[in-house]
N, C-alpha and C positions, 0 to 999 in steps of 0.2 A: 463400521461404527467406531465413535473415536470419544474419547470422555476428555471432556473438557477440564482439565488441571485449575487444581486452588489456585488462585491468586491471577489469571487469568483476568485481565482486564478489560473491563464493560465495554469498552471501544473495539477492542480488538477481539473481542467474544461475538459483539452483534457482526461486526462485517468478517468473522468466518462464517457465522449461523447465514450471513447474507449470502455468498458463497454459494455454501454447503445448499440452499434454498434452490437457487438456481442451476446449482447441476443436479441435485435431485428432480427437480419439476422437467428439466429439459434433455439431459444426457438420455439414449436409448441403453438399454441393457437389461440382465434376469428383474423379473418381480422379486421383489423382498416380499418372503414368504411372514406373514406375522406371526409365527409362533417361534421364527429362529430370531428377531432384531433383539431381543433384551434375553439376558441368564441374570437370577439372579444368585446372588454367592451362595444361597441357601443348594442348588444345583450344581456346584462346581463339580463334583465328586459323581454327579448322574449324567445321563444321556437322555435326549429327545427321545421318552418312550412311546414306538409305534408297533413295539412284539409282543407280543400273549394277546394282539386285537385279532383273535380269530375264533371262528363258529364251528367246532369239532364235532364229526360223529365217527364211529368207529363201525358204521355199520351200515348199508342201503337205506333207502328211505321206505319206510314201510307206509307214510300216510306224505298226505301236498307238503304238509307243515314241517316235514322233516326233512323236506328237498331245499337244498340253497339259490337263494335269490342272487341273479345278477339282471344289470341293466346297463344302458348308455344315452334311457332319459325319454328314448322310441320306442326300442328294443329291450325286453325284455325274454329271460328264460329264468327256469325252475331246475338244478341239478340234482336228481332221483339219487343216481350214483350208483344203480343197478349193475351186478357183475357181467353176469350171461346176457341179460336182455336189458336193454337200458332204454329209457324214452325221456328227451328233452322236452319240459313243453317251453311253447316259445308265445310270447305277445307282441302285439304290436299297437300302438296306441291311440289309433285311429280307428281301430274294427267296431266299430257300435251298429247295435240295428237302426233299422229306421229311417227316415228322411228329413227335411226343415217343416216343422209346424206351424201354426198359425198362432200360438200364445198370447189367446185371446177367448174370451165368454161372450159372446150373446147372451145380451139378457141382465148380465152381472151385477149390472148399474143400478135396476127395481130389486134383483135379492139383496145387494149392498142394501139399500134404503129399508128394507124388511128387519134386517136382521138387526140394523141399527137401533130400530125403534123398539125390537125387542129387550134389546140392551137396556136402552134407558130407560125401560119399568122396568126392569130389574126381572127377566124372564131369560135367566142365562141357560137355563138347559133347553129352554125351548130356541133362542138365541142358536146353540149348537146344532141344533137338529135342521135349522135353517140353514145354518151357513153351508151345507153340503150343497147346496146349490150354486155355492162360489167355487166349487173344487171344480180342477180342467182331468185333463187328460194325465197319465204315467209320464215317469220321462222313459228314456230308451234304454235299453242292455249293453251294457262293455260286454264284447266277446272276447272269445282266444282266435290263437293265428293255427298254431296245432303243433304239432309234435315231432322235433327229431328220431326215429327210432335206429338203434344202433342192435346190432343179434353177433354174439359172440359163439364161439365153439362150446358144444358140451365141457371141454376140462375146464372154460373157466366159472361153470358153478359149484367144481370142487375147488374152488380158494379158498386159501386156509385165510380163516377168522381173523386171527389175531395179526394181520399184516395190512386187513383194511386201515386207512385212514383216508378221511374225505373233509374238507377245509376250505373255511371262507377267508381268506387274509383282507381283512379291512384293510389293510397297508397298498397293499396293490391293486384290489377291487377283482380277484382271482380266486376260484375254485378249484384244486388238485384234489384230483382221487388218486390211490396206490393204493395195490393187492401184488400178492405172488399166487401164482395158479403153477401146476405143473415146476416147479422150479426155474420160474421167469415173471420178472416185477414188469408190473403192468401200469404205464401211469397215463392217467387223462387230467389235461388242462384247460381251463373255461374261462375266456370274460369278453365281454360287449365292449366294442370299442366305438366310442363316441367320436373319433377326426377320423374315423372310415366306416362308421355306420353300419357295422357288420358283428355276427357273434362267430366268434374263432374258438376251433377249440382244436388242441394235438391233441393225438394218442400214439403213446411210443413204448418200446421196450426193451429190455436191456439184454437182450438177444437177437442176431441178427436175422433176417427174413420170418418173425415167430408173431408178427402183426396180421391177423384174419380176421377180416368182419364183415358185415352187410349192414348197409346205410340206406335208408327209406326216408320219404315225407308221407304225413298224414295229417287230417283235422278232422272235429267233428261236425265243420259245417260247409254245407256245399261245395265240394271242389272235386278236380282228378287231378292227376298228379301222372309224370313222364319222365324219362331221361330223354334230352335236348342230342344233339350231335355232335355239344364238347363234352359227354358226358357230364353234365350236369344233369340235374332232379329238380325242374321247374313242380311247384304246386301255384294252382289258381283257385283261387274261388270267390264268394260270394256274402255277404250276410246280409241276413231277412230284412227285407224292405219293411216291415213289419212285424215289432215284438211278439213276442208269446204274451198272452195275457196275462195280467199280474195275480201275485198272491199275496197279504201280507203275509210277510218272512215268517217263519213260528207260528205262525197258527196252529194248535193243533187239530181244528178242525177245516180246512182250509174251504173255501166255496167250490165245487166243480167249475172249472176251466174248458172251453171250450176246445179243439185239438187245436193244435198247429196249424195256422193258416198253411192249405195247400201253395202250392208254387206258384200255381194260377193265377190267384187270387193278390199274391204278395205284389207291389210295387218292387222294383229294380232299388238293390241295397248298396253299399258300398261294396265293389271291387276289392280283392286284393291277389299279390302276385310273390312268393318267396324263390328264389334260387339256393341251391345249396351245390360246392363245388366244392372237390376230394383232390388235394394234391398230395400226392404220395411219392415216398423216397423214391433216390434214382436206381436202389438195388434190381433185382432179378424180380421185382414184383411186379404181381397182375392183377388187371382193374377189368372187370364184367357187367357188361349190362342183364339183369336178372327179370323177366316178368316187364320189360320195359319200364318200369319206374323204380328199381334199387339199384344201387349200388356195391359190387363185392369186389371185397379186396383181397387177398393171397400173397403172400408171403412177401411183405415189407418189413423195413424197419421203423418207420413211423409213417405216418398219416394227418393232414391239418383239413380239419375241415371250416368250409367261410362261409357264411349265409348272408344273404342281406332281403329283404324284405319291404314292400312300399304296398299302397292303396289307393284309391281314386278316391278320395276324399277332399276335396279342394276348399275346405273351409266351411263354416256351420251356415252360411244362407247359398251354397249349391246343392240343388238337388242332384244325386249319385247319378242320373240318368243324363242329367246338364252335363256332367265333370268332363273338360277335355284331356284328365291326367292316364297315365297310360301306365299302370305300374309295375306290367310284365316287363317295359322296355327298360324304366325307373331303378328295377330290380336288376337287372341284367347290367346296366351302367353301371352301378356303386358294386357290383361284382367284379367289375373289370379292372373299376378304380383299387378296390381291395385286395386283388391278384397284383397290384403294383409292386408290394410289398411283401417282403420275403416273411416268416410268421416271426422271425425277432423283432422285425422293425414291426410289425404291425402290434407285438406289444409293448417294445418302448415306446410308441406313439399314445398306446391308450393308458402306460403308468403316468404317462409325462404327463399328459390329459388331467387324470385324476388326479393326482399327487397336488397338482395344482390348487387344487379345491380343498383336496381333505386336508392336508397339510397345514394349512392355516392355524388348527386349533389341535392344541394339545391339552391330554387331560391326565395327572395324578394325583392318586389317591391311596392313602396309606393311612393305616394307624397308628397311636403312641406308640414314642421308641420303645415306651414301657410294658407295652403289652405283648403278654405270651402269644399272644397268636399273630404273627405278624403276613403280611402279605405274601405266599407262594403258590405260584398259581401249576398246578402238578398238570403234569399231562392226561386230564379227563374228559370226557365228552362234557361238551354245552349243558348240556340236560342235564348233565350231575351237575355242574355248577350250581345252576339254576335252585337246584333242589336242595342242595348244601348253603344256599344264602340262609335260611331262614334260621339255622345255626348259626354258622362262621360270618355272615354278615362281611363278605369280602369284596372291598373296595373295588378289587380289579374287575368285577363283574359288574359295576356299576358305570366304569371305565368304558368297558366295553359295547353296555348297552346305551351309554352316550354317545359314544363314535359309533355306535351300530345305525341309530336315526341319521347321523348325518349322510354314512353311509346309502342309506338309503332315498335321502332325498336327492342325492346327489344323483344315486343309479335311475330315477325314476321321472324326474324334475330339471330340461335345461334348456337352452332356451330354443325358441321353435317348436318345442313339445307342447304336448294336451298338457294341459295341468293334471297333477297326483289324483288320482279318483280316490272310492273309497278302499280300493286294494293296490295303490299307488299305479304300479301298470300291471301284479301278477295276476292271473286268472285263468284257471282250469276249467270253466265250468260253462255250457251256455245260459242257463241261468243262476249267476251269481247272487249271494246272500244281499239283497236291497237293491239291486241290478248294477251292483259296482258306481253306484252313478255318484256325482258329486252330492253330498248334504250340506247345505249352507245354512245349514243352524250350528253345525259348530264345527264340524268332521273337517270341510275343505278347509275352515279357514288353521283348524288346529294342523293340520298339513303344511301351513309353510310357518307355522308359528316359529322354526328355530333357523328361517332362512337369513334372518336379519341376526340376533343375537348369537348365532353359530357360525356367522363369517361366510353365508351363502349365499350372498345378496343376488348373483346371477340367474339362482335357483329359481325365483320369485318370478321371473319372467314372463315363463309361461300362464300362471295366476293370473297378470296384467292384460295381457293379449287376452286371456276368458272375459275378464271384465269388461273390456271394450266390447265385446261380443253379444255380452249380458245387455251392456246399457242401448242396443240396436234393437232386441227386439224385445229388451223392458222398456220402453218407449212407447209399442205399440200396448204392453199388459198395460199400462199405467194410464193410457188414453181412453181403451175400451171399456175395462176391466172398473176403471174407478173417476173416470173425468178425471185424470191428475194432469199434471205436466212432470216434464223430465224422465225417470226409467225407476223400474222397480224391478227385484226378484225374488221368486220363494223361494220355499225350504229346497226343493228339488230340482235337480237340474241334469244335462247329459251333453254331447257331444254338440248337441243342434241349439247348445246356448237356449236351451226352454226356460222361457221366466214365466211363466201362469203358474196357478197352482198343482198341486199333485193332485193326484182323486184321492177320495177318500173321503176318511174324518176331520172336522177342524180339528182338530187335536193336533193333528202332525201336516195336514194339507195346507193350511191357513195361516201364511205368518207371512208378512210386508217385508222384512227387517233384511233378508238375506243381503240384497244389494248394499245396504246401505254399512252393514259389517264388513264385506269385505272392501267396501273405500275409506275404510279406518288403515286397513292394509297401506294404502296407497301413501297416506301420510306418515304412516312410520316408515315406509322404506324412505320418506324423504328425509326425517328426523335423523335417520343413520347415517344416511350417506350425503347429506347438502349438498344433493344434486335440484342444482334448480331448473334444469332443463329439463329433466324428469318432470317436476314438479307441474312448469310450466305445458309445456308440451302433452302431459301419458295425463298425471293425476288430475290437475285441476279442474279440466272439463268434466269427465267424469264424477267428480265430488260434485261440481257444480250442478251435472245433472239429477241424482242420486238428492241431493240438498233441495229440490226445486220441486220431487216428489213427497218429498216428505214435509213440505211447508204445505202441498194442497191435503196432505192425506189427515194432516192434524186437522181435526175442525174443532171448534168452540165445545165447552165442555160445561160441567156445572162448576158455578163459582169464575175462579180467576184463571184457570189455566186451561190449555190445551187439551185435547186428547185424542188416542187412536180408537178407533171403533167400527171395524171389530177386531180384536187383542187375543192374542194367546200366548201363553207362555210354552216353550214348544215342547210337546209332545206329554206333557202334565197338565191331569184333570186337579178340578177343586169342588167342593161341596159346597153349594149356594146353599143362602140363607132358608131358602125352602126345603131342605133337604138331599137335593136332586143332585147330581151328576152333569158336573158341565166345566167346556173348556173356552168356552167364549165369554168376555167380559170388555172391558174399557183399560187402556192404558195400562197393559203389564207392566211392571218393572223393568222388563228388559227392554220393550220397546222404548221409551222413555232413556235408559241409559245409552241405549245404542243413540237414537238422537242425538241426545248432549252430547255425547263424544265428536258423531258427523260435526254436530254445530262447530262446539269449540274447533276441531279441527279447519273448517276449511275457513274459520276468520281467520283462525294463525297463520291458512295460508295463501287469505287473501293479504294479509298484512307481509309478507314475504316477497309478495309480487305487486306488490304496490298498488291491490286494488279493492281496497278497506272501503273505496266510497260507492261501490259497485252495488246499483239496486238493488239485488239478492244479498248481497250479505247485511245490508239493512235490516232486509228480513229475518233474515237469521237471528239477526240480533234480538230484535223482538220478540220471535217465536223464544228465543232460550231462555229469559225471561219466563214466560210461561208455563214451561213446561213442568208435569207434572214432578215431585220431588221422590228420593226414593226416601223411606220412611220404615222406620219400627214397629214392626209387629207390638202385640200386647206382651207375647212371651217373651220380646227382647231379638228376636232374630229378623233378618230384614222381607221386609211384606216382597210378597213374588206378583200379590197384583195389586190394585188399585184401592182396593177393599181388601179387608182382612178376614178374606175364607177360609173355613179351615180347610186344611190340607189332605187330600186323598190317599195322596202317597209320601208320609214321611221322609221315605230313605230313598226320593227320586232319584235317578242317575242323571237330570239335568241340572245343572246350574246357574239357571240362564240368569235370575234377578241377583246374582255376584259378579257378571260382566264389566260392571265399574268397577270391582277392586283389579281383575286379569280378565282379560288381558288389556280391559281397559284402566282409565286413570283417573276416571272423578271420585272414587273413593281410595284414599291413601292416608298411611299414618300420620301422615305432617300437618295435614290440614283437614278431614273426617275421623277425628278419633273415633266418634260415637257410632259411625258405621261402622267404624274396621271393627268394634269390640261387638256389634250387632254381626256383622258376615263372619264373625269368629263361631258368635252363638250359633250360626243356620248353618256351618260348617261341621260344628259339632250332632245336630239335628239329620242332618243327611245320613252322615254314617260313613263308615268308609269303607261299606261293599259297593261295589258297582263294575259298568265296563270297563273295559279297560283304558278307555279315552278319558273317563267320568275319574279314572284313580290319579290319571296324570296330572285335568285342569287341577284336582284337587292338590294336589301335591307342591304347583304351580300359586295357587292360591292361598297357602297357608305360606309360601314364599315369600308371597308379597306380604304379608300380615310380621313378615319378620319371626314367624315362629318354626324354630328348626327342628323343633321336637316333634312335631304334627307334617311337616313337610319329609320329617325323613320317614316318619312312619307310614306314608302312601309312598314313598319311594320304595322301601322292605317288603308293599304290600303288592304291589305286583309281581317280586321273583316267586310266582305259584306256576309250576309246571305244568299243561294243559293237557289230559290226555284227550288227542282229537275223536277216540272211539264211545267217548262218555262226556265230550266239552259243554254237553248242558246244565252238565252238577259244578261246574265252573261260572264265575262272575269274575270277571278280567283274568289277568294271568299272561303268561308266556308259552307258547309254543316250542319244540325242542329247537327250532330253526330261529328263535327269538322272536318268531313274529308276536305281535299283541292281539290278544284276544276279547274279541267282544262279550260271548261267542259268538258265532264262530270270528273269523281272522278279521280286523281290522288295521289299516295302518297307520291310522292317525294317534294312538296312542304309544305307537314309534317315535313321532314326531314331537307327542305331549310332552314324552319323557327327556330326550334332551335339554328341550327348553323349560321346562321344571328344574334339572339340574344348573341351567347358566342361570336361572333366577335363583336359583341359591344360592350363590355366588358371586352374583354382579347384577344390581336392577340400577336404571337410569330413567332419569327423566333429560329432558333436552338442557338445563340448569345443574341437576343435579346425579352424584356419583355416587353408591352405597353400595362395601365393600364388604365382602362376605355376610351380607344381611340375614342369611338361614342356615350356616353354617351347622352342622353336626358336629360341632367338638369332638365329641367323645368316639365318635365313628370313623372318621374324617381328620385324624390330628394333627397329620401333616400332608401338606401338595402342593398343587401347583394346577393353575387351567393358564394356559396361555394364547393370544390369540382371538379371545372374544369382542364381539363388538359391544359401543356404546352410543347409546344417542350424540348428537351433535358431531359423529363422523371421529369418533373416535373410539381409538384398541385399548383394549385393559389385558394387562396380563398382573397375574396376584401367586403370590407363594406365602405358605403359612406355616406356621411350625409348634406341634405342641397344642394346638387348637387357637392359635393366637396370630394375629398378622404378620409378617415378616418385610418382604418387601411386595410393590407393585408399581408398576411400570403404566407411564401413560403414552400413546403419543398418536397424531390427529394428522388425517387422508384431507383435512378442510383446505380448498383453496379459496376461501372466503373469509381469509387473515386469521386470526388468533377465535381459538375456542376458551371460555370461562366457566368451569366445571367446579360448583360445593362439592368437596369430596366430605364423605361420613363415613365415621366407621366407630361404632360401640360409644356412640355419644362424642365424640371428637369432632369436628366441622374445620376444615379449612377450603378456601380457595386456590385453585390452580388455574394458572395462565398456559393452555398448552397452542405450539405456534408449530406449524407443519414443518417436515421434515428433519422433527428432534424427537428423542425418546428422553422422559423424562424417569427418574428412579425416585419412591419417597420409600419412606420409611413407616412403622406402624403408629408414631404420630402425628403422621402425613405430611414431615416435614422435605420437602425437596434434598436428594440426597447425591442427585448427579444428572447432569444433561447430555447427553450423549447425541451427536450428531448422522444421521443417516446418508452415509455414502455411497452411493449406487455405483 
């Protein structure tokens, strides 16, 4: 990087920048990492902080929640951290029960026409009670893969206490345990490596030949398990062709369940196939086959154990009995390949890996010089942390729980993978809380909400590849289901890309909208990164199809506009005019905003690709026009439906009719005042207990509203510690292991939280810049995030000082010439011209203050 000298003349400035353009766009060499190209002076005296990002416990894990998460986006394990007897559980992200559906009603089409006509006399709870005849089938079960187990000597359940430590380093994407037993330090090291698709783990000691253990595999779903004849521990097995029948979660009175479909009975489920292989030092040590499927060790000095794991799962329209994939063989390759590597190289290969990803964004945060309690982050476990925020209110734990979401999306999210379920990929359980399955009313999509704004655009991938999958067999719901054209999805979904409804109640069974939310996705990841080949190629068909259901699904309404019918706002009842209880009505709010957004978006990006005269966007155009508006309640907060019902449940944990302020854009301060001060009023109305996903949109929402006072208070309101023996007297919160809680565990409010944080800090529109928009002064006085992205393909980095701006840094990935950015910041507005391969420096009143050239 080179800063271009005062007096520097315009001739001779442009044809260096001309230069400097061309061998940046074409010399090969390291990516420039975005949070190292700009310092600003306010930093001269600091260092790139990536220490104190770690997840401490000083003790075993006594509950899931207290075991460390690692991933490589496939693979997944859970670290216990057990002395004597330890159990890894491990996932893999393909295991779901079940086979390809037919997502699809008989019949659909007359109860569609029934319920409608109920609607429009205004017979909404009888409306409801119909619509159960629209609901299909469950979607299917995320499984587990099952269980490392590792059996230590009697001495080492005499370790002394006070020499456990067990640790997540964000920095490296690594779990170290340490203890002394018998007077010998004992350490075990853990992490999933994504360029050899394997989970590595040593155990070593600081004594020679004092390493004994016994290594097993097990699950708890059909398999046997064996030592091979290079000593390896093959495990095989099976999952149910056929889920367990459903419960809703919580109930406390649940329906009796029929048993578990016997084996007979079950259809052929997905295959799968793990290897686990013990290399052990070259001392005088001995390796034992025990009972044919353990493995024991004696008297080494260390041990690295490799696993790698596959399943015959070839994609969501093969059935499991079709598949020609063969994953005992699958497994046994990427072991071979993974044995390439000595275990150093096999974890500089997977720091390099990550560092890559996480690296991009840096995040500090501190308080006034002035204040006595300044930033020290002591050597305590997590869980104190946690529980000492609601006091000390300490930055670095905020720090931490921002790099902890990317963290995680990064271990669970890359590409070739399933997409983040609703427990990203961890899961102990065969029947998981909601069946692990994706939620497309807000869960999956709040899962990649910080993959774009947190610099993970790779992340995203796997999302994309679902969508395509969605819009294959919402093509057939959308035909049968409702005479539409194009593809729809519901609320529920699973491995086998199910777009029908869920069973049940309309309540939470019955909602259009899923598809068409997550092709709002599609267009912001092209807003970020002006890729128009994306654009052209992945998004546009897709919108186009998703746009093409939703023009048949609107039909003529009373008066001038449009409407959907039958409507729900999801998973929230309201009280009709007669008294009654019911969730079916005409044109929710959120339906309607989710439209407008699809609309606006795929003209902008027919107008991108040059095809604005294209029959369907005609349409569009007309339908947007019509559609119904979103509108103020009586009491000032904005209507959730069509009609102004009252409300069942005040302090709802959804937020679906705020959707246009976040994550969508048709309500903003600049041009809906009158809404943003009505979604402030329904903001206040809700309340701010709820899940944990429900505390972050919120948090995210009062962002956008520019209110930092309200946004840091749902940020404060999550660090609640969750005890898992009692998580029902719980409404959001944190788990010791930081996971987010519903209850129980969710991971989308992992994900909520990051990107609440970069919207307090940096919101854009494709035009415009607005720099520290919900800043916490008073919390927050001085920092620095560097490395975030912005619409129109451009990085922001921001330092502030005293609660006041300092400097921030622009500079733009666009190879589609110069980007044109309103920068705002506390009523100030200028324009910046930012042109690829410069980094640009302004000042706090945004006046340009140096251009710096990037030299690869």
């Amino acid at each position: 990087m080179m800063i271009v000298p005062k007096g520097f003349s315009v001739f001779l400035f442009l044809a260096f920048v001309f230069v400097v353009v061309v061998q940046s766009t074409f010399s090969v060499g390291f990516p420039v990492k975005d949070s190292d190209v700009w310092s600003s002076s306010l930093e001269e005296n600091t260092s790139t902080r990536f220490n104190n990002l770690e997840v401490r416990f000083n003790a075993p894990a006594k509950h899931w929640t207290d075991a460390l998460p690692i991933g490589n986006g496939r693979l997944g394990a859970m670290i216990w951290g057990a002395v004597a007897n330890d159990t890894i559980n491990l996932n893999e992200d393909t295991l779901w029960t079940g086979t390809p559906g037919e997502y699809s009603g008989a019949g659909a089409i007359t109860a569609l026409s029934e319920v409608r006509k109920l609607v429009d006399n205004g017979l909404y709870a009888e409306a409801t009670s119909a619509a159960l005849n629209l609901s299909g089938e469950p979607s299917n079960v995320y499984q587990l893969l099952g269980d490392i187990k590792l059996e230590f000597s009697d001495s080492h359940a005499a370790y002394i206490e006070e020499t456990y430590r067990r640790v997540l380093d964000l920095d490296t994407a690594t779990v170290k345990m340490q203890y002394s037993a018998d007077k010998i330090e004992y350490t075990r090291e853990y992490f999933a490596s994504k360029p050899d698709q394997a989970i590595v783990i040593k155990l070593s000691t600081n004594k020679t030949s004092s390493l004994n253990f016994t290594v097993s595999l097990d699950s708890k779903l059909h398999h046997h398990s064996y030592v091979n004849a290079k000593n390896q521990i093959l495990l095989e097995g099976s999952c149910p062709g056929r889920r367990i029948p459903p419960q809703v979660y919580g109930n406390e009175n649940p329906t009796k369940r029929s048993p578990f479909y016997s084996e007979d009975k079950n259809p052929k489920g997905i295959q799968f196939s793990s290897v686990l292989d013990l290399q052990i030092s070259d001392s005088a040590c001995e390796l034992r086959v025990v009972d044919g499927r353990k493995l024991q060790v004696s008297g080494c000095d260390w041990a690295v154990i490799r696993l790698t794991a596959s399943s015959s799962f070839d994609g969501p329209f093969t059935n499991p009995v079709d598949s020609k994939r063969d994953p005992g063989l699958e497994s046994l390759n990427a072991m071979e390949s993974a044995k390439g590597y000595s275990y150093s190289d096999l974890y500089a290969r997977h720091v390099n890996d990550y560092q890559e990803l996480f690296h991009r964004v840096t995040l500090e945060l501190s308080r006034s010089s002035n204040s006595s309690a300044q930033n020290e982050v002591e050597v305590i476990t997590t869980a104190q942390r946690v529980t000492l925020f609601k006091t000390y209110e300490d930055p670095s734990m905020v720090e931490l729980l921002f790099q902890y979401g990317r963290y995680l999306l990064i271990a669970c999210s890359r590409p070739g993978t399933q997409p983040s379920n609703l427990q990203g990929i961890w899961n102990k359980d065969i029947e998981p809380a909601w069946d692990g399955a994706p939620h497309l009313n807000i869960n999956l999509q709040m899962n990649y909400w910080p993959s774009l704004s947190c610099n993970l655009k790779e992340c995203q991938e796997p999302l994309f590849d679902y969508i395509s999958s969605l819009s294959i067999n919402g093509n057939k719901t959308a035909k049968v289901n409702y005479g539409a054209n194009g593809w729809v999805a519901h609320q529920v979904s699973d491995i086998w890309a199910k777009t029908s409804p869920d069973r049940g109640q309309a309540v939470w069974a019955l909602w259009q909208m899923g598809g068409a939310w997550l092709c709002t996705h599609l267009w912001d990841h092209y807003t970020y990164t002006i890729d128009k080949e994306f654009l052209r190629n992945k998004a546009y068909p897709l919108m186009e199809g998703c746009a093409s259901f939703l023009l048949d699904w609107l039909i003529e309404g009373r008066g001038e506009y449009l409407e959907t019918n039958p409507s729900t706002s999801p998973e929230h009842m309201f009280t009709a005019p007669d008294g009654k209880l019911a969730s079916v009505s005409n044109s929710s709010t959120m339906d309607m905003q989710i439209a407008r957004e699809l609309f606006d978006d795929i003209v902008s990006a027919a107008e991108e690709l040059g095809r604005s005269e294209d029959d369907l966007i005609a349409r569009v155009r007309k339908a947007q026009a019509r559609l119904y508006p979103t509108r103020i309640a009586k009491d000032g907060s904005i209507m959730e439906w069509a009609q102004d019902f009252d409300d069942s449940d005040t302090h709802h944990r959804h937020l679906s009719h705020l959707f246009g302020l976040f994550p969508g854009h048709t309500i903003n301060i600049e041009e809906t005042p009158d809404l943003c001060k009505a979604a402030e009023y329904t903001l206040y109305k809700r309340g701010e207990e709820g899940p944990g996903w429900s505390t972050t949109w919120k948090a995210a929402l009062w962002a956008r509203l520019h209110n930092s006072e309200h946004a840091y208070r749902m940020v404060k309101h999550i660090f609640d510690l969750v005890d898992p023996e009692h998580e029902s007297d719980f409404e959001g919160g944190l788990y010791a292991n930081l996971f987010t809680a519903h209850p129980p565990f969710q991971i989308d409010a992992n994900f909520g939280f990051s990107t609440a944080i970069a919207e307090m800090l940096v919101q854009s529109t494709v035009k415009d810049l607005y720099l520290l928009p919900a800043l916490p002064r008073d919390k927050w006085a001085n920092g620095c995030v560097k490395g975030i992205k912005a619409r129109g393909g451009v990085t922001v980095s921001v330092c502030w000082s005293e609660g006041d701006l300092y400097e921030f840094a622009l500079r733009s990935s666009s190879i589609n010439g110069d980007i044109f950015k309103r920068l705002h910041y506390r009523g100030i507005t200028a324009v910046a011209n930012i042109s690829s391969g410069n980094v640009y420096t302004f000042d706090k009143q945004l006046k340009c203050l140096r251009i710096s050239a990037l030299l690869l």
